[in-house]
Backbone as JSON, one array per atom type, in Angstrom:
{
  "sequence": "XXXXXXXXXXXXXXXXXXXXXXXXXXXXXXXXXXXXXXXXXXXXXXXXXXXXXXXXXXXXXXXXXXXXXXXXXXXXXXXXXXXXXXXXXXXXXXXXXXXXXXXXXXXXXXXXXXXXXXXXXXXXXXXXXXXXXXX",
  "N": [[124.88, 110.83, 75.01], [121.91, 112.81, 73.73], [119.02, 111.86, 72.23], [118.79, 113.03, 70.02], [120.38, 115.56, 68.01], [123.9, 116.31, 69.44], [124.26, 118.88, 72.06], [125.95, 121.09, 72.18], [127.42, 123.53, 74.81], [129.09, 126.51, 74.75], [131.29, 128.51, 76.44], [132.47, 131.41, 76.31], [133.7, 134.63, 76.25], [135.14, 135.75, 74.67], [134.31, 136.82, 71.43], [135.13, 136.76, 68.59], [136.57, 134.04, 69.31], [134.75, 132.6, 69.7], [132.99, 132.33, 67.62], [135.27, 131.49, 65.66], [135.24, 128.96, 66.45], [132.56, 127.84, 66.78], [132.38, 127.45, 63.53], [134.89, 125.73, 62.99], [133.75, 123.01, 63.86], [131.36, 122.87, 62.89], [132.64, 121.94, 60.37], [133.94, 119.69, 61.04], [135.34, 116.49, 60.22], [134.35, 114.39, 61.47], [131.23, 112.95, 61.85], [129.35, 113.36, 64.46], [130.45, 115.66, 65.81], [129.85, 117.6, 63.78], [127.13, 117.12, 63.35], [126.66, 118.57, 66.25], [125.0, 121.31, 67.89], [125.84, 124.08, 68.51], [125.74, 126.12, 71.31], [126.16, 129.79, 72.65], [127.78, 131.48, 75.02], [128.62, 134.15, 76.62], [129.27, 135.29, 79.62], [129.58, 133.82, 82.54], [127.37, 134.24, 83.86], [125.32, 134.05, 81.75], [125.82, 131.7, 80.87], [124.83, 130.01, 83.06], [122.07, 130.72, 82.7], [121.33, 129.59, 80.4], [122.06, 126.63, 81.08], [120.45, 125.94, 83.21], [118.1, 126.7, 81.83], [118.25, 124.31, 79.49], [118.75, 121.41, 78.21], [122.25, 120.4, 77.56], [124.66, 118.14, 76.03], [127.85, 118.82, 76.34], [130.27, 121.33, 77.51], [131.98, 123.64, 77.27], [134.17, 125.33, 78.49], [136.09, 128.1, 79.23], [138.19, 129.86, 81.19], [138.96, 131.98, 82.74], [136.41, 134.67, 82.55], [134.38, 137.59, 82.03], [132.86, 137.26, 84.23], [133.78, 136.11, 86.38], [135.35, 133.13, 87.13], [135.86, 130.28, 85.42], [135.99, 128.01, 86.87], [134.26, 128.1, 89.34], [131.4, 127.72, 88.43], [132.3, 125.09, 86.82], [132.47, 123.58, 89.36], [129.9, 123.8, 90.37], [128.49, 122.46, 88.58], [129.54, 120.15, 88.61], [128.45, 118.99, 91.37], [125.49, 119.37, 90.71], [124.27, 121.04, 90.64], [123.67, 123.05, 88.99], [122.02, 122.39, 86.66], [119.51, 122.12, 87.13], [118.34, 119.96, 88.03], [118.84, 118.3, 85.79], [120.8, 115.9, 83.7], [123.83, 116.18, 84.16], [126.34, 117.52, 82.05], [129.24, 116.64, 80.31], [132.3, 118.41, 81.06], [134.91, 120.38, 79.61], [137.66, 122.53, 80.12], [138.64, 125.89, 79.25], [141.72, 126.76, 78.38], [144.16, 129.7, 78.35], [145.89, 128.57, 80.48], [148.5, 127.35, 81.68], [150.03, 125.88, 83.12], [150.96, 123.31, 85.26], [149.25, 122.9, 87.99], [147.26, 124.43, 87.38], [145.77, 122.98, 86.0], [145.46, 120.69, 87.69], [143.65, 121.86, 89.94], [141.21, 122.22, 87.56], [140.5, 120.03, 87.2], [139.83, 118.69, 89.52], [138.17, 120.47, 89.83], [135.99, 119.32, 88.71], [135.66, 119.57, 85.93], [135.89, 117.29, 82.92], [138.23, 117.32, 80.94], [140.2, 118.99, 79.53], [142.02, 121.29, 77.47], [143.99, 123.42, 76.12], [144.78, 126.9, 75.62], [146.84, 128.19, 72.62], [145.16, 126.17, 70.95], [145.04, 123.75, 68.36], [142.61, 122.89, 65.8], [142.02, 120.41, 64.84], [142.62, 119.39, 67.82], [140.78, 120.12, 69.03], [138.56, 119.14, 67.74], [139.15, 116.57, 68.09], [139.39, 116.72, 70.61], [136.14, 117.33, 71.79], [134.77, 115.03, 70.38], [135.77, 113.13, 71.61], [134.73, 113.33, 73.83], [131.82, 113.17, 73.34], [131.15, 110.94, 72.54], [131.39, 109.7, 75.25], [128.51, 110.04, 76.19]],
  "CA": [[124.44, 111.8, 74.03], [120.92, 112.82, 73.74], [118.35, 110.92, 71.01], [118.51, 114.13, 69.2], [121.58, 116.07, 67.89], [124.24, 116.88, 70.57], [124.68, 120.47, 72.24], [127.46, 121.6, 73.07], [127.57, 124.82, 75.57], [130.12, 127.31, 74.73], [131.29, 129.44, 77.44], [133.71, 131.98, 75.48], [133.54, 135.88, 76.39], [135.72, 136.54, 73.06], [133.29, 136.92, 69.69], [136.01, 136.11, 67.27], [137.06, 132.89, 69.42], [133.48, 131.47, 69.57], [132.85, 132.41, 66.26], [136.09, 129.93, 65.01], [135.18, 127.41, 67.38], [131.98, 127.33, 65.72], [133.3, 126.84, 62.1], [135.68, 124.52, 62.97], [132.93, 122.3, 64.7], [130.57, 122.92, 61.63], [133.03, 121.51, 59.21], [134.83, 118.69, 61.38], [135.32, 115.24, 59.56], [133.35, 113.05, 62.92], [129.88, 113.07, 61.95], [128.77, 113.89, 65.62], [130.67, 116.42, 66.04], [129.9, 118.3, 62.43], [125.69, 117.81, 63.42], [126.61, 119.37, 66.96], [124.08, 122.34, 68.11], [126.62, 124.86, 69.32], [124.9, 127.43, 72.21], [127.19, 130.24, 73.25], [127.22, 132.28, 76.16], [129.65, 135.36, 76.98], [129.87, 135.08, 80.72], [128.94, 132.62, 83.76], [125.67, 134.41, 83.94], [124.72, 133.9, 80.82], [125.92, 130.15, 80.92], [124.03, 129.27, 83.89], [120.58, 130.95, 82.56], [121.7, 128.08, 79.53], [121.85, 125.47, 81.58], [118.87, 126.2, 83.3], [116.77, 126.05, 80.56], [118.41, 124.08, 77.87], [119.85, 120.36, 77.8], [123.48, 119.85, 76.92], [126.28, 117.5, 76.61], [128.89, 119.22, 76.39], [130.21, 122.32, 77.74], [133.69, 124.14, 76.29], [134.29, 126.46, 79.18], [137.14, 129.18, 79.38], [138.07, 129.78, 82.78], [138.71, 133.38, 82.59], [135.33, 135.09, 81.69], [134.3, 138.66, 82.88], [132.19, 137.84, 85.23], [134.67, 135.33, 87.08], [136.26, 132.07, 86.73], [135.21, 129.41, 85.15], [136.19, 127.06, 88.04], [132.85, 128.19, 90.18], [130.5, 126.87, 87.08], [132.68, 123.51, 86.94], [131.86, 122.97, 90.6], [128.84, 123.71, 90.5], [127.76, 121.32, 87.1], [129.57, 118.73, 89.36], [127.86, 119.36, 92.24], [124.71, 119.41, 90.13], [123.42, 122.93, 91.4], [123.67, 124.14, 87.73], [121.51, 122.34, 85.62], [117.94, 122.26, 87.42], [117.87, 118.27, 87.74], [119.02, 117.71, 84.13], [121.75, 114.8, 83.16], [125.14, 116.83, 84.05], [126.73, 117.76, 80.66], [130.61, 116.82, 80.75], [132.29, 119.75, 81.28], [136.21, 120.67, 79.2], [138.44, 123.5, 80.58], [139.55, 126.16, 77.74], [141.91, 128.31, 79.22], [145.44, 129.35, 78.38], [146.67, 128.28, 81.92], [148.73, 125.73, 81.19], [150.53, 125.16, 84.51], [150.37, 121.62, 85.96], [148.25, 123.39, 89.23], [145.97, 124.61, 86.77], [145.35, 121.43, 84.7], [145.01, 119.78, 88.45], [142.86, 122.71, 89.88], [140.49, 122.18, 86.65], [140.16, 118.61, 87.02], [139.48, 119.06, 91.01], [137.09, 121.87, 90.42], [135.03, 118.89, 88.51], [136.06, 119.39, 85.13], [136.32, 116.29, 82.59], [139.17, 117.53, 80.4], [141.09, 120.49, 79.58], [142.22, 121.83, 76.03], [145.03, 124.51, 76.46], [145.19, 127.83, 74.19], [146.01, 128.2, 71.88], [144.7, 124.95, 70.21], [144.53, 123.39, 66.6], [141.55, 122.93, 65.05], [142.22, 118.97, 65.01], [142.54, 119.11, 68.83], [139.49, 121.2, 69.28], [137.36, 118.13, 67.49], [139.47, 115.53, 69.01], [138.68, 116.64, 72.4], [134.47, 117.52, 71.4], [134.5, 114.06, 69.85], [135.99, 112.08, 72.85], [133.82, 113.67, 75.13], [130.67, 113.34, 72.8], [131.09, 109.78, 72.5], [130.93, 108.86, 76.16], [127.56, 110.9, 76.49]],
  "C": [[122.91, 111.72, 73.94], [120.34, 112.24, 72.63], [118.67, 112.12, 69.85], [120.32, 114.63, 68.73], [122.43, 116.7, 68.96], [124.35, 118.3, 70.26], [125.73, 120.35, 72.69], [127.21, 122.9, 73.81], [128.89, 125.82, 75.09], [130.24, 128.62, 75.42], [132.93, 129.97, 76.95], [132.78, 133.47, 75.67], [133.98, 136.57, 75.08], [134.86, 136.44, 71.67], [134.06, 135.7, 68.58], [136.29, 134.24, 68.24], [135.76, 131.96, 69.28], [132.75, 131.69, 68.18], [134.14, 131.25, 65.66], [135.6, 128.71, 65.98], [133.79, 127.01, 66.49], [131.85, 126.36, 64.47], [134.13, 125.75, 62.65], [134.93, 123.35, 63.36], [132.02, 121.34, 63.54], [131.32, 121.99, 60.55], [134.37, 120.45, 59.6], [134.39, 117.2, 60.58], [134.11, 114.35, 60.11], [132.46, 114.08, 62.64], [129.08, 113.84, 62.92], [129.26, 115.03, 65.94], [130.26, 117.75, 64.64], [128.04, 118.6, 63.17], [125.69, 118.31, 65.26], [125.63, 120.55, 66.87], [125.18, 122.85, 68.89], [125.82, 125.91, 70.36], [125.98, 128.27, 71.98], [126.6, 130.77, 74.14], [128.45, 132.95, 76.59], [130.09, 135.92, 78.26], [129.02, 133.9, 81.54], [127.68, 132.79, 83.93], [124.77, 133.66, 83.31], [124.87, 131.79, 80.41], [125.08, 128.9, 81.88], [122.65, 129.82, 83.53], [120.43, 130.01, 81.28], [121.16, 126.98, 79.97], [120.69, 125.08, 82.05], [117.84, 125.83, 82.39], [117.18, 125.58, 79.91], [119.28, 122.63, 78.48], [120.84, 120.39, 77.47], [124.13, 118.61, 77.02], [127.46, 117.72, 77.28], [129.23, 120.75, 76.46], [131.67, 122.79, 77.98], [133.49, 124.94, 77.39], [135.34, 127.2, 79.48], [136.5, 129.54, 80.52], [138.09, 131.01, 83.15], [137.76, 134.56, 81.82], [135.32, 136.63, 82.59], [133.98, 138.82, 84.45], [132.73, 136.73, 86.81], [135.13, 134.2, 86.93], [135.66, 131.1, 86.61], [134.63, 128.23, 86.09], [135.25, 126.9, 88.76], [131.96, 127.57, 89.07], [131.07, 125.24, 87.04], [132.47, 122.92, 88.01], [130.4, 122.76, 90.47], [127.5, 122.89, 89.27], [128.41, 120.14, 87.77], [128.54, 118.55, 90.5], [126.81, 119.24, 91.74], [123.81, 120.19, 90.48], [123.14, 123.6, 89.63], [122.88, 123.99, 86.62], [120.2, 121.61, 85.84], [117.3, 121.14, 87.49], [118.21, 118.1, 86.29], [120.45, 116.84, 84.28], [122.86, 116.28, 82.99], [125.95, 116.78, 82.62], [128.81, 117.46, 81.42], [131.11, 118.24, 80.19], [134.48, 119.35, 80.76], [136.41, 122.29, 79.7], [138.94, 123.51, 79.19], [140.02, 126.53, 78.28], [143.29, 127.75, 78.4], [146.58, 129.69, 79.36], [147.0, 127.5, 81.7], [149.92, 124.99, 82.39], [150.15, 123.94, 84.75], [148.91, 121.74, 87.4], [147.21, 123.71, 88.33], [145.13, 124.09, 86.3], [144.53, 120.97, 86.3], [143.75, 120.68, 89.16], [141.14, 122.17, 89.01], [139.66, 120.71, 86.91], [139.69, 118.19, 88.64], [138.04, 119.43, 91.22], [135.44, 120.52, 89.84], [134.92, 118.75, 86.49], [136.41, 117.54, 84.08], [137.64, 116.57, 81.66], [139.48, 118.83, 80.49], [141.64, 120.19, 78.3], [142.79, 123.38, 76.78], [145.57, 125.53, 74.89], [145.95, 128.31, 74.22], [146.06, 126.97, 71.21], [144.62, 124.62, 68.84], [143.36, 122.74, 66.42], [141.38, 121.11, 65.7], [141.88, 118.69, 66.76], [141.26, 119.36, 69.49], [138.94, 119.65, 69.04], [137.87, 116.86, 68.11], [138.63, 115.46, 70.3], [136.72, 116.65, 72.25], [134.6, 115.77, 71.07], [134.42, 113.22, 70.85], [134.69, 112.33, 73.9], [132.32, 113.43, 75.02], [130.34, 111.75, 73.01], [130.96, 109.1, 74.0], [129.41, 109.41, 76.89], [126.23, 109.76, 76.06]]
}
């Protein structure tokens, strides 16, 4: 985690879903996760001109965005093509693919977890928390 308050990335095309993810973030119990800096970003474009310029930790990514699948972005933040020499941000799969190929896929493509929608609130900060803490 950085000296400063963590970011999180949020790669969510839907308004209303990155709008609750927000809130729920904002008003989780775990400390670290409550002073979180949420970004968003509404497709892959817009996630990699993020990364580019901006430090993260952590990066919530839904795999089905407009401008194509999340899966190319999770390679390429493993791969470390995506974030301009900066400390690789762990990277969670949102999607609601919840196949076993998809989970393994995800976790292939470079992915550190996966969170399957639709999600409870609780699981949401579970997973942010776990992931925050080994940062």
């Amino acid at each position: 985690m950085t000296a400063e308050n963590p970011r999180i990335l949020l790669v969510e095309d839907e308004e209303l879903n990155r709008t609750l993810v927000k809130a729920v973030l904002s008003r989780a119990e775990i400390a670290a996760v409550r002073a979180a800096e949420v970004l968003d970003a509404p497709t892959l474009a817009a996630a990699r001109n993020r990364l580019d310029a901006e430090d993260v930790d952590l990066v919530l990514l839904d795999m089905n965005l407009p401008d194509g699948n999340g899966l190319s972005l999770a390679g390429e933040l493993a791969a470390g093509t995506a974030t301009a020499g900066r400390r690789r941000p762990a990277v969670v799969a949102v999607t609601a693919s919840v196949l076993p190929q998809d989970r393994a896929a995800a976790l292939q493509a470079g992915c550190d977890g996966f969170l399957d929608k639709p999600y409870a609130a609780a699981d949401l900060v579970a997973v942010v928390a776990e992931h925050l803490s080994k940062r």
